[in-house]
C-alpha positions as CSV (number, residue, x, y, z in Angstrom):
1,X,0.0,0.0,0.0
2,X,2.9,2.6,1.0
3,X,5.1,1.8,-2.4
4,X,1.2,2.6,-4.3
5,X,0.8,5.7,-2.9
6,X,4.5,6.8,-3.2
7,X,4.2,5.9,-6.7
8,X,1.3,7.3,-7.4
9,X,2.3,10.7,-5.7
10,X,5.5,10.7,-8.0
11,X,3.3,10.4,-11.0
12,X,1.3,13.7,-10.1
13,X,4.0,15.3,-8.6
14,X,4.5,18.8,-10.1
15,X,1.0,19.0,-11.5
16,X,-1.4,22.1,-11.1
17,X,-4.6,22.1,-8.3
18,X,-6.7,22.8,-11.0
19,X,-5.6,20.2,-13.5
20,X,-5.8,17.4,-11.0
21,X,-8.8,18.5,-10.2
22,X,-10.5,18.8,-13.6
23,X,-9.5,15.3,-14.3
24,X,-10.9,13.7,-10.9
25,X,-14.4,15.6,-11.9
26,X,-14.1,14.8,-15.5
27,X,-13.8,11.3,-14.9
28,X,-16.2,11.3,-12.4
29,X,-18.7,12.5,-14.9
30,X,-17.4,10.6,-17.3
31,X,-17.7,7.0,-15.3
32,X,-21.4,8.3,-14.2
33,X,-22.5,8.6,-17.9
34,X,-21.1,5.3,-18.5
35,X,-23.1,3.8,-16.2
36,X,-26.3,5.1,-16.7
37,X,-26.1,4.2,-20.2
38,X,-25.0,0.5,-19.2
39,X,-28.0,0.4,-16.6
40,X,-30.5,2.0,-19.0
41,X,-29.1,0.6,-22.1
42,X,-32.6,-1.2,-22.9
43,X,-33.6,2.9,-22.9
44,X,-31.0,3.8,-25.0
45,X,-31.1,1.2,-27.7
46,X,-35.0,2.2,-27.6
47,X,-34.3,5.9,-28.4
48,X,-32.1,5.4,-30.9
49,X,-34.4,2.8,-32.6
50,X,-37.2,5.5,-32.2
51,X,-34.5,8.3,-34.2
52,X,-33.9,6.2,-36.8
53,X,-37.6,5.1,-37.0
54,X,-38.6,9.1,-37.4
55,X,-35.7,9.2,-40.3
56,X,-37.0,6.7,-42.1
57,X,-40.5,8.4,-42.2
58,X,-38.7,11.6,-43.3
59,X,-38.3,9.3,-46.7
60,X,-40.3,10.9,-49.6
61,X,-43.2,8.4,-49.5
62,X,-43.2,7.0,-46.2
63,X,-46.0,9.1,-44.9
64,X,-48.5,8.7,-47.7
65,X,-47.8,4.7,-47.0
66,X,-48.5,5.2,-43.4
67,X,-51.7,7.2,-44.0
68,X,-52.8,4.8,-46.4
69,X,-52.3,1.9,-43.7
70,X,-54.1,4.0,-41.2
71,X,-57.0,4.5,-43.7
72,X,-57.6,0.9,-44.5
73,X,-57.6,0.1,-40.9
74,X,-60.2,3.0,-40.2
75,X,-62.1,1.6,-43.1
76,X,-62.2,-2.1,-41.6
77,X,-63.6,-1.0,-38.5
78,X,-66.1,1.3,-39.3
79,X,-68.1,-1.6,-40.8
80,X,-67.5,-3.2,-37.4
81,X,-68.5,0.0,-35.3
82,X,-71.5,1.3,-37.1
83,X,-74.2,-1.0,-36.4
84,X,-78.3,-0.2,-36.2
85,X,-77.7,1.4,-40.3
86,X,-81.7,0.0,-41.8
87,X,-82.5,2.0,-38.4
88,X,-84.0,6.1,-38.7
89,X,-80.6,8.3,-38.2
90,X,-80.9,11.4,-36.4
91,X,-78.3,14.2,-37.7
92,X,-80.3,17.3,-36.6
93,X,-83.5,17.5,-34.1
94,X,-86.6,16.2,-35.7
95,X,-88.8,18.9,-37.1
96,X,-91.7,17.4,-34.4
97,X,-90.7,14.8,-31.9
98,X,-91.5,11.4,-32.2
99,X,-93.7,9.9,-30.1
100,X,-93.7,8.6,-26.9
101,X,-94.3,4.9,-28.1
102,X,-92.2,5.7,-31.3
103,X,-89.6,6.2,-29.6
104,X,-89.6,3.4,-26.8
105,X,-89.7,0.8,-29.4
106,X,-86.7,2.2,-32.0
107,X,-84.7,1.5,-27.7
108,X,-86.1,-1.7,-27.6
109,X,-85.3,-2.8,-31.2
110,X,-81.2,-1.3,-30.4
111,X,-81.4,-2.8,-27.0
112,X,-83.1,-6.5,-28.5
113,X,-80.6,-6.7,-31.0
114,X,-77.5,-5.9,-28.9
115,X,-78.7,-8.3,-25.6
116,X,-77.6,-11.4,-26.8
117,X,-73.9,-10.2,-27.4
118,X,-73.9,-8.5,-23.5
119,X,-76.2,-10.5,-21.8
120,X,-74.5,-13.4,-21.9
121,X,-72.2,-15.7,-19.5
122,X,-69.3,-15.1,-21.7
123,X,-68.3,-11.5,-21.4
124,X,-65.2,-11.0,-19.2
125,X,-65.8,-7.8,-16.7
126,X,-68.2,-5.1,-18.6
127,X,-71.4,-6.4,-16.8
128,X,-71.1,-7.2,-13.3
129,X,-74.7,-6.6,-12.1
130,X,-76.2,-10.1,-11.6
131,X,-79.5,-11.1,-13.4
132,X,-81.3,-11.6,-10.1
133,X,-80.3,-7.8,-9.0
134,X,-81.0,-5.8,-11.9
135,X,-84.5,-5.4,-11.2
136,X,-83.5,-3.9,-7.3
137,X,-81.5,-1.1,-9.4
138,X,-84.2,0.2,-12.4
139,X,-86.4,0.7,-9.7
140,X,-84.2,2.3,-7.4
141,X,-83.0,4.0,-10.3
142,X,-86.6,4.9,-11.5
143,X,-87.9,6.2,-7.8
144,X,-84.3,9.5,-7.8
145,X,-84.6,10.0,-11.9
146,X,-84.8,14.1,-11.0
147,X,-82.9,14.3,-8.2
148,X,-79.7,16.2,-7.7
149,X,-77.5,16.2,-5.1
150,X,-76.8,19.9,-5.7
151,X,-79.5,20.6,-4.6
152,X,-79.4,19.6,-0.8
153,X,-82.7,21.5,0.3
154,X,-84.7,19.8,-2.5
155,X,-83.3,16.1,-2.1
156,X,-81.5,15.5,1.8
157,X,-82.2,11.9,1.3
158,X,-80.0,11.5,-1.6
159,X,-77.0,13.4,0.7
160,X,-78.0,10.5,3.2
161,X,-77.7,8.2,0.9
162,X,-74.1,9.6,-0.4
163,X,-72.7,9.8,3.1
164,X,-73.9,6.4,4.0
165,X,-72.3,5.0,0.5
166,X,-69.1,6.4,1.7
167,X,-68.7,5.5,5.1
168,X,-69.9,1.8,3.8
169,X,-67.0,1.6,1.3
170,X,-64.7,3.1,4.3
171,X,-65.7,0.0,6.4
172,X,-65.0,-2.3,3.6
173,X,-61.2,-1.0,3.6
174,X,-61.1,-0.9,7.3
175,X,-61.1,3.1,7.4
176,X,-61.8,4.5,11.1
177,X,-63.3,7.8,11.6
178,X,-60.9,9.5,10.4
179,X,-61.4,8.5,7.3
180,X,-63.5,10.4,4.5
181,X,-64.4,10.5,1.1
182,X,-66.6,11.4,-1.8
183,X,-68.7,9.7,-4.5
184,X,-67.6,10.2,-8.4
185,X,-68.3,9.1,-11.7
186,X,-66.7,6.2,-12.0
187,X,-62.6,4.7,-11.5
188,X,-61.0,7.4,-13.7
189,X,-62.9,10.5,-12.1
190,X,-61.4,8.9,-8.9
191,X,-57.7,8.6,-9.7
192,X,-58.0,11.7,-10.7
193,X,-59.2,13.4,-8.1
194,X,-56.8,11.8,-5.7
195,X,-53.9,13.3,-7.8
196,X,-55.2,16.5,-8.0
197,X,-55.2,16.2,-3.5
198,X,-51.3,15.0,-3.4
199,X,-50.4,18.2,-5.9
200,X,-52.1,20.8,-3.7
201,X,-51.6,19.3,-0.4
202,X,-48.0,19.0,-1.3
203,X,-48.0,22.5,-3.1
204,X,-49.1,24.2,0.0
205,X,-46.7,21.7,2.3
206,X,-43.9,22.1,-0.1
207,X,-44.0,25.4,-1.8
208,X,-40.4,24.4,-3.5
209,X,-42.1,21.3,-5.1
210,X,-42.7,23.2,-8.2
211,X,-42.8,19.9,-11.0
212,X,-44.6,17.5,-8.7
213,X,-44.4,13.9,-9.8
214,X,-46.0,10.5,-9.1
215,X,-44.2,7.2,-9.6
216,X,-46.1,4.3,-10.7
217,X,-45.7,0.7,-11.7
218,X,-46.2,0.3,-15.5
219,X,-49.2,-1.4,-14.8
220,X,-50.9,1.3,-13.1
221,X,-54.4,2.2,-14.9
222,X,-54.5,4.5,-17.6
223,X,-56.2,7.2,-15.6
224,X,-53.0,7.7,-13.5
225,X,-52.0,8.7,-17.5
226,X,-54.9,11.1,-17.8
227,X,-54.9,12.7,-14.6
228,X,-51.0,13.6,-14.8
229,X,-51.5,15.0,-17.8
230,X,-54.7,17.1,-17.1
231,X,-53.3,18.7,-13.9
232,X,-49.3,19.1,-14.4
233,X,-47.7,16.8,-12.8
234,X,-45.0,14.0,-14.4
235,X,-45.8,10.5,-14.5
236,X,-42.8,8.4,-13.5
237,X,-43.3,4.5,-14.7
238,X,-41.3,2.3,-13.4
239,X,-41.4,-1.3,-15.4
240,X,-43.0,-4.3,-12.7
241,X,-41.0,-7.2,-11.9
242,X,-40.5,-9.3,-15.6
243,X,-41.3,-12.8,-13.6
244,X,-44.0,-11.6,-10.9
245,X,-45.5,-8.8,-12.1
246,X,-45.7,-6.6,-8.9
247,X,-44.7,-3.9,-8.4
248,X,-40.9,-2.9,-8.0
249,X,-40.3,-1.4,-4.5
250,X,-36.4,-1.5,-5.1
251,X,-37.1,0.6,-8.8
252,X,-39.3,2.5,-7.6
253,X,-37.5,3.7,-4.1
254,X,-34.4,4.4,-7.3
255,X,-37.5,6.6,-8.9
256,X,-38.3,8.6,-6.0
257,X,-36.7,12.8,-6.4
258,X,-36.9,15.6,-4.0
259,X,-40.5,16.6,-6.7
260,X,-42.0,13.2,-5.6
261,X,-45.5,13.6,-3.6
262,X,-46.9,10.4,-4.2
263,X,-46.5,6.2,-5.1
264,X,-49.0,4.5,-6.5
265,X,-50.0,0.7,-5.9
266,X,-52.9,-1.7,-7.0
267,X,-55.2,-4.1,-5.4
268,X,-55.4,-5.9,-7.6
269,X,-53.9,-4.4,-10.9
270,X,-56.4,-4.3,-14.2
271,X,-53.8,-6.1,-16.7
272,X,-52.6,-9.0,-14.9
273,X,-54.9,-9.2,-11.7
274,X,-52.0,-9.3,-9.6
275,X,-51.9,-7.5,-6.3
276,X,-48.7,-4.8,-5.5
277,X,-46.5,-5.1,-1.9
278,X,-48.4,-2.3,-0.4
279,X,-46.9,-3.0,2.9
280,X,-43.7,-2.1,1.1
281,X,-44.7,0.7,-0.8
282,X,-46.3,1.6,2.7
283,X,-42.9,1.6,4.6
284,X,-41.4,3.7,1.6
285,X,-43.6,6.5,1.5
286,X,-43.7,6.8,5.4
287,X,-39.9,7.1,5.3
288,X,-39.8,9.5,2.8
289,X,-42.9,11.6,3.7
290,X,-45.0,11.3,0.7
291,X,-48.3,10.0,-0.5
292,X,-49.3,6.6,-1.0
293,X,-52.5,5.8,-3.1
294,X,-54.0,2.0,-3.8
295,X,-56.0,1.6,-6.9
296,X,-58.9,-0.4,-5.7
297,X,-61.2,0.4,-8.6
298,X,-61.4,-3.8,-10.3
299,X,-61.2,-5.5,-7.1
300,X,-62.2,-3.0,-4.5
301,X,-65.7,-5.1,-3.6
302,X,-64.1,-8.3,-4.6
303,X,-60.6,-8.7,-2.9
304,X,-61.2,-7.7,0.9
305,X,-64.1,-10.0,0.8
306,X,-62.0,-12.7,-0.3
307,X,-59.9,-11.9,3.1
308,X,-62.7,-12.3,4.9
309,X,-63.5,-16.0,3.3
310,X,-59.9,-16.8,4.9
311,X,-57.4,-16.1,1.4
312,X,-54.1,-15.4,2.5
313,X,-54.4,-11.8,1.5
314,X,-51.5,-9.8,2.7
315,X,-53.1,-6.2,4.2
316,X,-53.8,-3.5,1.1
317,X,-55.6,-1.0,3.0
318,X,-56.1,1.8,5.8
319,X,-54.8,-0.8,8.4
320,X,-51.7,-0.1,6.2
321,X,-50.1,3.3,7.6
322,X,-48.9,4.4,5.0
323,X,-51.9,4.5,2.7
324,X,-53.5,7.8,2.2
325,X,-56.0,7.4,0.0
326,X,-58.3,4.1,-1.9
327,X,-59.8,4.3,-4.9
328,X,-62.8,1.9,-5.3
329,X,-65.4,1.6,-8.3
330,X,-69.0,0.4,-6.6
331,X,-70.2,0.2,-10.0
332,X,-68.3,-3.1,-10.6
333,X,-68.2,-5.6,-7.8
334,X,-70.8,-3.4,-6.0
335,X,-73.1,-4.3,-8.9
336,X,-74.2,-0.6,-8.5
337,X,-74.7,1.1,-11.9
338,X,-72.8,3.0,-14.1
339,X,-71.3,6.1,-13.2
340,X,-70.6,5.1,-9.2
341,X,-67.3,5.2,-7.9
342,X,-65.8,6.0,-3.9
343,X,-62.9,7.9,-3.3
344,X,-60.9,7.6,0.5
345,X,-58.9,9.9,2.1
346,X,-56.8,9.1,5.3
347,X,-58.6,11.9,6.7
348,X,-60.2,15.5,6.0
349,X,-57.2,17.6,5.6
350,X,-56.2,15.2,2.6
351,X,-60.1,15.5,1.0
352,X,-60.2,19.4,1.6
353,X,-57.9,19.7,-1.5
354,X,-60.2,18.0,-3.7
355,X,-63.1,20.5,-2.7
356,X,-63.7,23.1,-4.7
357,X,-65.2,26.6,-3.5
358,X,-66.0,30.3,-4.4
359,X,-67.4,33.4,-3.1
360,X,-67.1,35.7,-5.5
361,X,-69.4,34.1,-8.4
362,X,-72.5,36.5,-9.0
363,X,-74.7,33.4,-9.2
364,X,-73.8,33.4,-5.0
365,X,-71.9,31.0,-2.9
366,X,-71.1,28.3,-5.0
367,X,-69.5,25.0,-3.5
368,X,-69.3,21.2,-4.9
369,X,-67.0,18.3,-3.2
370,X,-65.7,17.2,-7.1
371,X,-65.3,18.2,-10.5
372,X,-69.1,17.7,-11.3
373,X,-71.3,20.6,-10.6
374,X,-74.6,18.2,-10.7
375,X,-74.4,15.0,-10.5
376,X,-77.2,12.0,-10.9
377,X,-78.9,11.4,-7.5
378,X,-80.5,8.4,-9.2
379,X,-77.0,6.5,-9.6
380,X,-76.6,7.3,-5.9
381,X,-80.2,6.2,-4.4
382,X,-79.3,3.0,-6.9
383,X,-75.4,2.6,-5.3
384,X,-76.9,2.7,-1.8
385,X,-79.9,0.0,-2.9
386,X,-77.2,-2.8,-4.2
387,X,-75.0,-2.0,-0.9
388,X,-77.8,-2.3,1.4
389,X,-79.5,-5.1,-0.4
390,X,-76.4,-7.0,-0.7
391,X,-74.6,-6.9,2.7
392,X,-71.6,-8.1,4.0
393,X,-72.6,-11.7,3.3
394,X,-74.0,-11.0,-0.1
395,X,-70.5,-9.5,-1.2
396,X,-68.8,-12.5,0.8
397,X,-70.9,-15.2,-1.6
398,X,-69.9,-13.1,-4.3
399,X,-66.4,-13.5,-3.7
400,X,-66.0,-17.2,-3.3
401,X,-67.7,-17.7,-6.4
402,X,-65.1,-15.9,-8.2
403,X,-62.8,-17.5,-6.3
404,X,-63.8,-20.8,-7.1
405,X,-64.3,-19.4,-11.1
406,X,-60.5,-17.8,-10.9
407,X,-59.1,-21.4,-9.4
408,X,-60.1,-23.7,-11.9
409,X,-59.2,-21.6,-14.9
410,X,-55.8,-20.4,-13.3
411,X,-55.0,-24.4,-12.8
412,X,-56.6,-25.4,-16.3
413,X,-54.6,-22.5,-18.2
414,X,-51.5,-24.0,-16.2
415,X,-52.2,-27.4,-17.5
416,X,-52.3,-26.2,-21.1
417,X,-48.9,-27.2,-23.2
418,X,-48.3,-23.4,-24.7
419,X,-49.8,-21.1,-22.5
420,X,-48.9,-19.4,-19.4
421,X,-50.6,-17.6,-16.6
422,X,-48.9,-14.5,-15.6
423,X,-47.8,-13.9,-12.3
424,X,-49.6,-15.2,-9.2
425,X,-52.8,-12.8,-10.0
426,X,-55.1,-12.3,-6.7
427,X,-58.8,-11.7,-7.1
428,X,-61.2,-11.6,-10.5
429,X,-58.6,-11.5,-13.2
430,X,-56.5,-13.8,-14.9
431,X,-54.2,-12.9,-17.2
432,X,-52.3,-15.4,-19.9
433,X,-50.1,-15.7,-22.7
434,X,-48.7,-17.7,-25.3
435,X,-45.2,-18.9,-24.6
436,X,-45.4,-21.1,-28.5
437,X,-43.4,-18.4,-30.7
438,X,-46.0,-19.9,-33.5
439,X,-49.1,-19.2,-31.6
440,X,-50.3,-15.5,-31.6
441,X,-52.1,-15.0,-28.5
442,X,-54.0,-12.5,-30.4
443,X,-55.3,-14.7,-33.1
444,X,-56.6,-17.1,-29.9
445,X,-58.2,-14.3,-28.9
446,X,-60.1,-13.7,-32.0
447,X,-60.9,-17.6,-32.3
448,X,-62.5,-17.8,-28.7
449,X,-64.6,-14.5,-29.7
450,X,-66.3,-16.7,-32.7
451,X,-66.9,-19.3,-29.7
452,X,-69.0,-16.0,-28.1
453,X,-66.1,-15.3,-25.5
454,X,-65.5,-11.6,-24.9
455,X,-62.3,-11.0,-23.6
456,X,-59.7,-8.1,-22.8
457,X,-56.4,-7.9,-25.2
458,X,-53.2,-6.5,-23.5
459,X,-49.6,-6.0,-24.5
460,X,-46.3,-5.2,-22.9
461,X,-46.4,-8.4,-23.1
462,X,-49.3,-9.3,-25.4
463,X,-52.0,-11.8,-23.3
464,X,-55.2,-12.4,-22.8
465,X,-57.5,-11.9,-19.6
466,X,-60.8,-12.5,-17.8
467,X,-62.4,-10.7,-15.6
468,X,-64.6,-13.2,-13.4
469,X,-67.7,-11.9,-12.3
470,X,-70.7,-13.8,-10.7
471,X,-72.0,-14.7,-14.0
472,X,-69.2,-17.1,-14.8
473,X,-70.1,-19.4,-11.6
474,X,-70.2,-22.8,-13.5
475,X,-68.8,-21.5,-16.8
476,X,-64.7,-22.0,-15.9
477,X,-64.7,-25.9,-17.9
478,X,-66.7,-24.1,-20.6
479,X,-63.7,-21.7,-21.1
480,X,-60.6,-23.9,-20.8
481,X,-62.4,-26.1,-23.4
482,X,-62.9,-23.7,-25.8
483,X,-59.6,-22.4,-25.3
484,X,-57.9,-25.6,-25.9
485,X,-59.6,-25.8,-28.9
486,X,-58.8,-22.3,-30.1
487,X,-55.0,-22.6,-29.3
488,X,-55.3,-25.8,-31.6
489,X,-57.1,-23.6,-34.3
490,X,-54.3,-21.4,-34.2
491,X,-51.3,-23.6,-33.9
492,X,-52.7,-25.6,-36.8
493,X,-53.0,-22.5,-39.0
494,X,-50.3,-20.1,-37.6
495,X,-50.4,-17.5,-40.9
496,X,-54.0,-16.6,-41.0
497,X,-54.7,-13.1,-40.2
498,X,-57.7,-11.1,-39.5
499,X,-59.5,-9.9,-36.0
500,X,-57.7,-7.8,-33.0
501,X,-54.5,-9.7,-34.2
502,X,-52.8,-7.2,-37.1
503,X,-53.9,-4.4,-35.1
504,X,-51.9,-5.2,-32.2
505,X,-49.2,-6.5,-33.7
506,X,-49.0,-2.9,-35.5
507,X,-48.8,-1.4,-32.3
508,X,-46.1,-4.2,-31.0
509,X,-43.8,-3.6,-33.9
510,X,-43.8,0.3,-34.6
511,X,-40.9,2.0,-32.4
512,X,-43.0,5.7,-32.8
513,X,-45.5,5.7,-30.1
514,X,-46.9,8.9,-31.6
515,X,-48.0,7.5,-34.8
516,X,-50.3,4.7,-32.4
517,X,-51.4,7.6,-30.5
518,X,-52.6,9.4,-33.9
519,X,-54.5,6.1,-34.8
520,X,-56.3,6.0,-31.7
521,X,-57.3,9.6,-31.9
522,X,-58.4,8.9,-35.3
523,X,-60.4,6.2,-33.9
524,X,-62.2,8.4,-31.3
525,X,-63.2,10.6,-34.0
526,X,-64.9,7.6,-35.8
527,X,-66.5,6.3,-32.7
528,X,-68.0,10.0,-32.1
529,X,-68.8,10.2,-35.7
530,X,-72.7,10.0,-36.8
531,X,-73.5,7.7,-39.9
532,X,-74.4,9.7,-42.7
């Protein structure tokens, strides 16, 4: 050690302060731009793909071939979309209205038509409201069809009705009463509104925080997306553990700045099913005092009930100190209708910064918990209904039959030569793939839809899933056969095209994200474009 440092103080001996220095920094910075492009060399290689991707659009050419792509896709599923076309169109108002009886049975002939493809055992998620309950909600629906929760003097049993929703869907997540909340318009309106709390709590806490940002697993929903993007604030995702599927609490820790105000977990996610360490992201965000929020929304009604039935459910919610805020959808698993979500806040301070207030309006003091003004006191009268009507036992059968639904298809998918479930998914989702490089799972997709299946398409990586509601009690054999017989189909004609298959394979292979973005604003426009 002493001839090593002799020799290496002979070596700089006689050289200036300001050179040696220069050189230690310089190769400091150096050596830390070599490593981050080692440890994010997946990134690099994907931006430089993306450059030479937007060169080789620059080619005289390349865009019209593009368009023309984009048009013929466009083309394909307008015939799919527009539907009802031997049916009266309206463009503009009617010069006199149609009657009362006219106009019931042009409903009845849409709604006839369309029944048999949603009212059906087949249909993964999208209807959750059993057969046997959908009576209980039209008429609870039917009896608040004018009310408004705006207006408190005119309706105070639909604020009744509110409150009790919320401190029901408290007790569901083991909130004390501390704990508050408000009712929204479904899961989105609820993400949303809890990011909009952590920026202003943490703007007003924080006044340096300036760029707030949330970091997420990749496989947080969409809204978390959306919501970032309405209200300012940057979206960190941070890629889920490539065997498990959770969340990563060692990446995400890595992802964490000074600007970070919040985490994000799910419970269970909507890809994959699969339910995040929230005790870890718990411990995380107490140490670094910031905002933890758990995505409830899928498996808010489903999941703790499930604990109750005696699953080995680690603890997701307030019991959880870390958590500050639940997001839960009653208008799935709490077979309420659409429109009905709950949003929890660890306590009142948290929820103040969703309010909204002003007393300066001419129209006079002007005050509404959300970002509706009025909202339908009829989806609330119906919300309270199913809750009441269902109970803690209702929502505790419901539970072990998608349970016992999610069992046998996990197992049966696992006994399929070809196929693999992904991760060890928790509540009404299961999520699989194709692991037979000649097998698109896409195009297995498309053959279990001409079987009458109705199932959700994902990628990153490309799979299949089911959301199990109460409907598919009895139905799991139905599905693994028909699915054995479509991944036959397929492996027995692995070229055919047609179906969700080419469309997300586009999407798979094309390095510009902004060019799938454009189709899928083109798309809206078609699906909010009248029939000529």
């Amino acid at each position: 050690m002493q001839q090593l440092r002799e020799s290496v103080n002979d070596h700089f001996r006689g050289s200036e302060p300001w050179t040696l220095i220069s050189r230690t920094s310089g190769g400091i910075v150096l050596g830390y731009g070599l490593l981050k492009i080692i440890l994010n060399f997946k990134a690099f290689r994907t931006y430089v793909i993306r450059l030479l991707f937007k060169a080789a659009l620059a080619v005289p050419g390349a865009q019209k071939i593009v368009a023309e792509k984009n048009q013929k896709m466009m083309k394909d599923l307008e015939a799919k979309l527009y539907a009802h076309l031997d049916l009266p169109k309206f463009t503009a108002l009617p010069p006199n209205g149609l009657s009362y009886e006219e106009t019931l049975k042009l409903l009845a002939t849409m709604r006839d038509r369309e029944a048999p493809s949603w009212d059906s055992d087949k249909i993964s998620g999208g209807i959750y409201i059993t057969k046997e309950h959908v009576d209980l909600i039209n008429r609870a629906y039917c009896m608040y069809t004018v009310s408004n929760p705006l207006h408190l003097d005119l309706f105070p049993s639909v604020r009744k009705m509110e409150a009790e929703v919320i401190r029901m869907t408290a007790s569901v997540f083991s909130g004390d009463d501390e704990v508050a909340g408000a009712m929204t318009s479904g899961g989105s309106e609820s993400i949303l509104m809890a990011l909009k709390v952590y920026r202003d709590y943490y703007r007003e806490l924080r006044p340096h925080i300036t760029e707030p940002e949330i970091v997420a697993p990749t496989t947080a929903h969409s809204a978390f997306n959306k919501g970032c993007q309405y209200f300012g604030l940057k979206l960190i995702s941070v890629p889920v553990n490539e065997k498990t599927f959770v969340a990563d609490v060692a990446a995400m820790r890595h992802a964490i700045t000074p600007n970070t105000v919040a985490l994000v977990g799910s419970a269970t996610n909507f890809p994959h099913g699969i339910l995040d360490p929230v005790e870890e992201l718990s411990a995380l965000a107490v140490e670094r005092g910031i905002g933890l929020h758990v995505d409830c929304c899928l498996g808010g009604f489903v999941v703790p009930f499930m604990k109750k039935n005696g699953a080995q459910i680690p603890d997701f919610d307030f019991r959880v100190p870390g958590v500050t805020s639940i997001s839960a959808d009653t208008h799935k698993f709490g077979q309420a209708p659409k429109g009905s979500s709950v949003i929890l806040f660890r306590n009142k301070k948290l929820r103040r910064h969703m309010f909204f207030a002003t007393t300066e309006w001419p129209g006079g003091l002007y005050a509404s918990p959300g970002m509706a003004g009025s909202r339908p006191g009829a989806v609330i009268a119906a919300t309270w209904a199913s809750l009441v009507a269902l109970g803690e036992n209702g929502l505790k059968k419901q539970a072990q039959q998608i349970a016992d639904v999610h069992a046998q298809i996990t197992k049966g998918i696992r006994e399929i030569e070809g196929l693999a479930v992904l991760g060890n998914p928790v509540g009404p989702v299961v999520a699989w793939r194709s692991t037979d490089s000649s097998v698109d799972i896409f195009r297995i997709g498309d053959a279990l839809g001409k079987r009458g299946w109705n199932l959700n398409s994902m990628h990153k990586p490309n799979c299949l899933h089911i959301c199990i509601t109460a409907r598919h009690a009895g139905r799991a054999a139905d599905l693994l056969n028909d699915l054995r017989q479509a991944f036959a189909e397929v492996k027995s004609s692995p070229n055919a095209h047609g179906g969700l298959a080419p469309m997300y394979g586009m999407a798979a292979s094309l390095p510009d994200r902004s060019i799938i973005s454009g189709f899928l604003y083109d798309f809206l426009d078609l699906v909010l474009k009248a029939p000529k």
